[in-house]
C-alpha positions in Angstrom: 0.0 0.0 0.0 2.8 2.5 0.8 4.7 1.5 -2.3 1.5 2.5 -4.4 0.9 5.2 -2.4 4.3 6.4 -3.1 4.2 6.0 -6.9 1.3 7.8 -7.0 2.6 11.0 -5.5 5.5 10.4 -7.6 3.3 9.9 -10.8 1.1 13.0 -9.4 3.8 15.7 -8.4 6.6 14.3 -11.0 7.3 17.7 -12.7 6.8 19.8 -9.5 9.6 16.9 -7.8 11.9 17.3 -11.3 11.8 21.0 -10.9 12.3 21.6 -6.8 15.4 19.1 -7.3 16.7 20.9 -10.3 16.2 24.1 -8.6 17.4 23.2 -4.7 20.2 20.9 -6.7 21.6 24.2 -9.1 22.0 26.2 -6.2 23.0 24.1 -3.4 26.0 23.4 -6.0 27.0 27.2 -6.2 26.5 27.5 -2.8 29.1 25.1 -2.1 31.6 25.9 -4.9 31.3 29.1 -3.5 32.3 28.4 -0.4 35.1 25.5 -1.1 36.6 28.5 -3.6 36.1 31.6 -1.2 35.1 30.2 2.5 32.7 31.3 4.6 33.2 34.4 3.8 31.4 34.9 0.5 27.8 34.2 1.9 28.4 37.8 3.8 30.5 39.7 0.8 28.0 42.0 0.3 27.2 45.1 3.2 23.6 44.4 3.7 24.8 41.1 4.6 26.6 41.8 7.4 24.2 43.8 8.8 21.6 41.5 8.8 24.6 39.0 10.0 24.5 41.9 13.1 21.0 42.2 13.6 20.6 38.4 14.1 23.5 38.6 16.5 22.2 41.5 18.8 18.6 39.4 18.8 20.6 36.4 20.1 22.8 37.8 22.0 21.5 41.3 23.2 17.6 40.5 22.7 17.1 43.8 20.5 16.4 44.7 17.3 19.1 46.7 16.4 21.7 47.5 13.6 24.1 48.6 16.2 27.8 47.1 15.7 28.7 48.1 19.3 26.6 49.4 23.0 24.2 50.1 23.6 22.8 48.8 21.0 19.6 50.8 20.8 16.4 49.4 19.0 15.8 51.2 15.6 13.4 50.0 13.0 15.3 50.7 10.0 14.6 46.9 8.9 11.9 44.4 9.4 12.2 41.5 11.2 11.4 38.5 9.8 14.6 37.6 7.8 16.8 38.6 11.0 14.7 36.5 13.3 15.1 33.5 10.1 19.1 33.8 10.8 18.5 34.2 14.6 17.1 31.3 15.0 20.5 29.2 13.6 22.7 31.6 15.3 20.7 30.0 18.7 21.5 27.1 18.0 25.2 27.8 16.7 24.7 26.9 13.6 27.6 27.6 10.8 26.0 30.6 7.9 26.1 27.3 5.3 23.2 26.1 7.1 20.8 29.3 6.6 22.0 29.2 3.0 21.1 26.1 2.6 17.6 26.2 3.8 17.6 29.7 1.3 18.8 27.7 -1.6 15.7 24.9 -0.4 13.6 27.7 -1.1 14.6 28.5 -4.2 13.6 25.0 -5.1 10.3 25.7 -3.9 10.4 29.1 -5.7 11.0 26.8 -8.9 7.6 25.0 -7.9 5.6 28.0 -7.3 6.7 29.9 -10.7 5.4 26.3 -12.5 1.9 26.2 -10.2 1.4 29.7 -11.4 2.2 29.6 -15.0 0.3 26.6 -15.2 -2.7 28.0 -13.2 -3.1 31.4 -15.5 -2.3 30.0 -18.6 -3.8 26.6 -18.7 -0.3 24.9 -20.2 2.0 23.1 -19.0 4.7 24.2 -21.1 4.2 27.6 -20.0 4.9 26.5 -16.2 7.7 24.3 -16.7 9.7 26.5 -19.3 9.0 30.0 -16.8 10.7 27.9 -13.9 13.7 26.3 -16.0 14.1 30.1 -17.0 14.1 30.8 -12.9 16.4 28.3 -12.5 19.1 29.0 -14.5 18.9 32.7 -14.5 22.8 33.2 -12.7 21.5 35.9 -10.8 19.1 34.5 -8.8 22.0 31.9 -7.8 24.3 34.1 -6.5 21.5 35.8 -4.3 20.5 32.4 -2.7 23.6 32.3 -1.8 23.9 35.2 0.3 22.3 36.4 3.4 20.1 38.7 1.9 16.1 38.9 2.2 15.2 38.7 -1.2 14.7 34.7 -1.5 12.8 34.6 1.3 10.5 37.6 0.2 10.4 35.9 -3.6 9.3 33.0 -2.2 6.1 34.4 -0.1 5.5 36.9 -2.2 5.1 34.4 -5.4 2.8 32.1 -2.9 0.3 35.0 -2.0 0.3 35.7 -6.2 -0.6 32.1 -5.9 -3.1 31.8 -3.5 -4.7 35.3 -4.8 -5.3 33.9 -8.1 -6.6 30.6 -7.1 -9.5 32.9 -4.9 -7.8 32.3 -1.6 -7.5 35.7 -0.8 -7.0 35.0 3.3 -4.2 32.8 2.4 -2.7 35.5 0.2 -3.0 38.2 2.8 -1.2 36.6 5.4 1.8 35.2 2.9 2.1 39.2 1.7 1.5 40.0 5.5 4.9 38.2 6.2 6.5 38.7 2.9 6.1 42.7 3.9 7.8 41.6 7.8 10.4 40.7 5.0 11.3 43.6 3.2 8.6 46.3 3.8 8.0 47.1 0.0 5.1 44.3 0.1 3.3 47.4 2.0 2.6 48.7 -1.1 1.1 45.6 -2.7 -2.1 44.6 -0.3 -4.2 47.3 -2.4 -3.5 45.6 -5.3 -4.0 42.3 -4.3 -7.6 43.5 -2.5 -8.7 45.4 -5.5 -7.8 42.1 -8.0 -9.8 39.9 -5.6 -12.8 42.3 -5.5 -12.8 42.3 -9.9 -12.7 39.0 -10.0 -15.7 38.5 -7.3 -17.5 41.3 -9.3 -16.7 39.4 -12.6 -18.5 36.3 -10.8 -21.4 38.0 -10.1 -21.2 38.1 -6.0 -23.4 40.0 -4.0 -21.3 43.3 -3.0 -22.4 42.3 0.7 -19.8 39.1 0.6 -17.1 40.4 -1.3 -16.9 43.7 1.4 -17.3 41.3 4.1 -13.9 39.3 2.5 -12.2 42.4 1.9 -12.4 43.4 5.2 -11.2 40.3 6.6 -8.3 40.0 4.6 -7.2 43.1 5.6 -7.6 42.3 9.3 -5.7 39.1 8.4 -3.2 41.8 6.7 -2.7 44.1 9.8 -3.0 41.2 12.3 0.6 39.4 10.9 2.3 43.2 10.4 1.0 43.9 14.2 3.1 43.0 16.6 6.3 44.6 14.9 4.0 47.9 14.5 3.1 48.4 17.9 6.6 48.0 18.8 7.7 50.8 16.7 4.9 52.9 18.0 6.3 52.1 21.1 9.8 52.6 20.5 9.7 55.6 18.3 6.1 56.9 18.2 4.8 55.8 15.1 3.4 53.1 13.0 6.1 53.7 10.0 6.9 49.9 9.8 10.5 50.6 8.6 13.1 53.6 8.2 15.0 51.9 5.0 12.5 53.5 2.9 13.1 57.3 3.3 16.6 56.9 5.0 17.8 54.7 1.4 15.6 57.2 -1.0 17.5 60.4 0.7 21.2 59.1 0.7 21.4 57.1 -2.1 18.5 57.9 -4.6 18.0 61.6 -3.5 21.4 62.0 -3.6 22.2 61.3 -7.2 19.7 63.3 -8.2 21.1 66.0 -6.3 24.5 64.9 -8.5 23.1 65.3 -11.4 21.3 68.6 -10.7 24.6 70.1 -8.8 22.8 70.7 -5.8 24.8 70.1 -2.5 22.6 67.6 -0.5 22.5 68.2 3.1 23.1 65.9 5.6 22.3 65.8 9.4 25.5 66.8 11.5 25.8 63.3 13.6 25.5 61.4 10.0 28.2 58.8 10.0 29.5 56.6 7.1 30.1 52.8 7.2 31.5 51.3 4.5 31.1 53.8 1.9 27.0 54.0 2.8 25.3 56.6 5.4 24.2 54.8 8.8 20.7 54.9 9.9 19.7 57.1 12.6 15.7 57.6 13.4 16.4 60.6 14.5 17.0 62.2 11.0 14.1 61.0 8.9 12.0 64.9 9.6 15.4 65.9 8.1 15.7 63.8 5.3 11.7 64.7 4.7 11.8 68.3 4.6 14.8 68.8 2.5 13.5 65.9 -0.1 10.4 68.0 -0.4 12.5 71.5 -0.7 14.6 69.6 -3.6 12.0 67.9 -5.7 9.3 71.0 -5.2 11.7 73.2 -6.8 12.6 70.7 -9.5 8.7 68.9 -10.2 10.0 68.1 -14.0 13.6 67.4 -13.8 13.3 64.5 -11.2 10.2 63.3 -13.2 12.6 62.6 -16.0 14.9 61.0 -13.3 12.8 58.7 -12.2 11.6 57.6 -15.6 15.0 56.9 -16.7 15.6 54.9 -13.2 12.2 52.8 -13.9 13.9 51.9 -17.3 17.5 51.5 -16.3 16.4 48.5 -14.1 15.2 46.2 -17.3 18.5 46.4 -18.1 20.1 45.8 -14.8 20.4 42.1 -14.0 23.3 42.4 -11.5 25.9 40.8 -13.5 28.5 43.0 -13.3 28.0 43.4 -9.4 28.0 39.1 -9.5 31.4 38.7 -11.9 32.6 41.6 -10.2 32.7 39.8 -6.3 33.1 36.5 -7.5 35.8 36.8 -10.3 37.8 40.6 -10.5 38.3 41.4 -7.6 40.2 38.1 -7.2 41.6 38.4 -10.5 41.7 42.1 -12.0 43.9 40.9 -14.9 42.7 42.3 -18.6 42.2 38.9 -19.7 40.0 38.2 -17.1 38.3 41.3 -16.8 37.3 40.7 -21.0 36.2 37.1 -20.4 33.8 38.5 -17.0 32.6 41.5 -19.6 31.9 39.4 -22.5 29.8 37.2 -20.0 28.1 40.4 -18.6 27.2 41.0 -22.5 25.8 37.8 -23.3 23.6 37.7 -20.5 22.1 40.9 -21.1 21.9 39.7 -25.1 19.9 36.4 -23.7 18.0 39.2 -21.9 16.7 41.2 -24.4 15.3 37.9 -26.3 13.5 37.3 -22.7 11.9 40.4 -23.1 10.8 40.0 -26.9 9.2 36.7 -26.0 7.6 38.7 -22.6 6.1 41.7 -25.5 5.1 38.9 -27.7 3.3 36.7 -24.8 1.4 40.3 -24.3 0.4 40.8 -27.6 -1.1 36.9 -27.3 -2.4 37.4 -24.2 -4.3 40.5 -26.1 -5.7 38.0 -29.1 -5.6 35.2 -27.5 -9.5 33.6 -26.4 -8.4 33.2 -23.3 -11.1 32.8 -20.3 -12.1 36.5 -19.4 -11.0 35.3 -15.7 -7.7 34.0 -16.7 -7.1 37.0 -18.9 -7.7 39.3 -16.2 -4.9 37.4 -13.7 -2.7 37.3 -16.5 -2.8 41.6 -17.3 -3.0 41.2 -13.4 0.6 39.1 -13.5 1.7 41.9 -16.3 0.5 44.6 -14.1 2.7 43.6 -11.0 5.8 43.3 -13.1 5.3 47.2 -14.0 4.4 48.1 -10.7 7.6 46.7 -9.1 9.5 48.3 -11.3 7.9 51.7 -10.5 8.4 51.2 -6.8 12.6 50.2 -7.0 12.7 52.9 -9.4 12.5 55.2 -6.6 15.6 54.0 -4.6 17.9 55.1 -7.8 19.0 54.8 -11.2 21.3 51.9 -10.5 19.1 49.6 -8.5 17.4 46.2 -9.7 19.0 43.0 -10.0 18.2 41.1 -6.7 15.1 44.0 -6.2 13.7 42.0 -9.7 13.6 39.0 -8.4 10.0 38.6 -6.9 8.5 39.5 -10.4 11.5 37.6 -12.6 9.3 34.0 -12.1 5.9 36.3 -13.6 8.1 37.5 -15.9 9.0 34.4 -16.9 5.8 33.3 -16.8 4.9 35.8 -20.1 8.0 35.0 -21.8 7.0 31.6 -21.9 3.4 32.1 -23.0 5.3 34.3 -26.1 7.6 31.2 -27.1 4.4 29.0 -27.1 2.7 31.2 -29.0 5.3 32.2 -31.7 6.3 28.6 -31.7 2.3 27.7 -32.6 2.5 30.4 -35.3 5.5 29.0 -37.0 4.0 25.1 -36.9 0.5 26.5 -38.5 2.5 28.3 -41.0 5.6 26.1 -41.6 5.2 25.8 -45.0 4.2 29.1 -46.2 7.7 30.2 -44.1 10.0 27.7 -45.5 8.9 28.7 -48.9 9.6 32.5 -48.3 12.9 31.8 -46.5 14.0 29.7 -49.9 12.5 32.2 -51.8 
């Protein structure tokens, strides 16, 4: 009985098993190459890594939230606190890094399951799932970020499984995953609307009494405020007010704000006890009324020129894939010889080549997503799908020209997702009109 029981889940789950293993398998390799090349060292190379590194340690150690390198180690809220608490908790138990990375590269192989569930669920084809999450897979990007002890896997992952759950009508399910996906990085704030207002189309589309879909709304966005809670009343507590994070305004200021300010040849003022740590300003609460009324005095005076700024940011980040960050830690810094540095820029160039052919299949899969007869319901989750991918884009566009990369990597999988759906469909054409082609071609 368990032997049949067995080969049925086998026989059942086959491509979702194929895919976590390829997923879990690709980067559980780099992980380790990484570390037999480098050490132990490489899973913390970059800045925000470390810091996180130092917030789980002050939880553990010091029982604080608190990005503090040395006493008194007072609270701030300048992250959330889920993916410090996720490190805590191996840090308790003494735990080597390799361990969390581990577990983040296990949920890249559930990421690789999720981006299949979803393309199959929207588009009705299996193709589109499976080719979307070998595309995941194998994007080098997203490998290199596993691999590091950063918050974007984690986020990815429960921010792809509340896209899930929303568009298979589980809308309390999807509000708590963003609920934590948002105690992850705090840009899933800006995403409940969106997910509420999809939910309520779809309810209308169906017909429901407006009584039932208000009553679910509501509740969901209980369920919302109930997970984001606890970590609000502390910082109403600790700093009198609900603000569930300082990156936002502090980042926007010193690093967006700032080359703006470059670019414009205004000197940017900063607050007198401002300090630098590696080559970035430190956060201090205390300065966000600062950093406020001198963003507004800047951009008031300025309304069109930082509207062109942050259109050109929004676009720089389709072409930012975090490549040349990636070659650049892993390869010339270790090796800043002119051959090497050709072979690492050649590589950059062929991945941002492989990239625009991505997006030419992702344009495409719109345009069939347009024609196409799909089911008015699964047409509207799939402009919903291409609607997130914009939106994201919109929102990292505002920390600065040079962001995206790792930032992408929630909406790469529904990106994916398109691209696939446009191979499909160009790959339909060319079979109904094989003939007619080969006969122009010779022509």
């Amino acid at each position: 009985m368990k032997i049949k029981l067995s080969r049925l889940i086998n026989k059942k789950y086959k491509t979702e098993i194929i895919l976590f293993l390829l997923g879990f398998g690709l980067s559980l390799a780099y992980a380790l190459s990484a570390q037999t090349i480098y050490g132990e060292s490489q899973f913390v190379s970059d800045y925000d890594a470390r810091v996180y590194l130092r917030e789980a340690y002050n939880i553990v150690n010091h029982g604080v939230f608190s990005t503090a390198a040395e006493a008194p180690f007072a609270p701030d809220n300048f992250r959330t606190p889920l993916y410090p608490l996720f490190i805590a908790f191996f840090l308790y138990f003494k735990m080597p890094i390799l361990f969390v990375i581990i577990v983040q590269n296990f949920i890249a192989g559930l990421i690789a399951i999720v981006t299949y569930r979803i393309g199959l669920k929207i588009f009705e084809l299996h193709s589109v799932g499976v080719i979307a999450s070998l595309l995941f897979i194998f994007e080098p990007a997203s490998k290199y970020w596993n691999s590091i002890l950063m918050s974007d896997t984690l986020f990815a992952f429960l921010f792809l499984v509340s896209v899930y759950f929303l568009i298979n009508h589980r809308i309390y399910l999807s509000a708590i995953c963003l609920g934590l996906a948002t105690l992850t990085r705090p840009i899933g704030l800006y995403f409940i609307v969106i997910f509420l207002l999809a939910f309520s189309i779809y309810q209308f589309l169906k017909a429901r009494h407006y009584a039932d879909v208000l009553k679910k709304i509501v509740l969901a966005s209980v369920l919302f405020l109930l997970v984001l809670s606890p970590w609000l009343g502390r910082n109403k507590k600790e700093f009198g007010t609900f603000d569930i994070s300082g990156a936002g305004l502090h980042n926007f200021y010193t690093v967006a704000l700032s080359q703006f300010a470059a670019q414009q040849n205004v000197s940017l003022s900063m607050p007198t006890e401002v300090v630098m740590v590696n080559n970035a300003y430190d956060y201090d609460p205390g300065n966000d009324a600062f950093y406020k009324e001198n963003a507004y005095d800047i951009i008031s005076q300025r309304p069109v020129q930082y509207a062109r700024f942050y259109l050109v940011s929004v676009m720089k980040i389709f072409n930012d894939h975090d490549y040349d960050y990636m070659f650049h830690q892993l390869i010339d810094i270790h090796d800043p010889s002119n051959a090497i540095l050709i072979i690492t820029r050649s590589l950059v160039g062929i991945g941002k080549f492989i990239w625009i052919i991505v997006y030419a299949l992702a344009l495409a899969g719109f345009g069939f997503i347009v024609a196409n007869r799909l089911d008015p319901i699964k047409k509207d989750w799939a402009f919903l799908i291409l609607f997130l991918i914009v939106y994201n884009s919109l929102l990292v566009g505002i920390s600065g020209v040079y962001w995206g990369g790792r930032l992408n990597m929630p909406i790469l999988p529904l990106l994916f997702c398109v691209a696939a759906y446009g191979f499909i469909g160009i790959y339909k054409l060319f079979c109904l009109h094989k003939k007619q082609f080969l006969d122009y071609i010779i022509l």
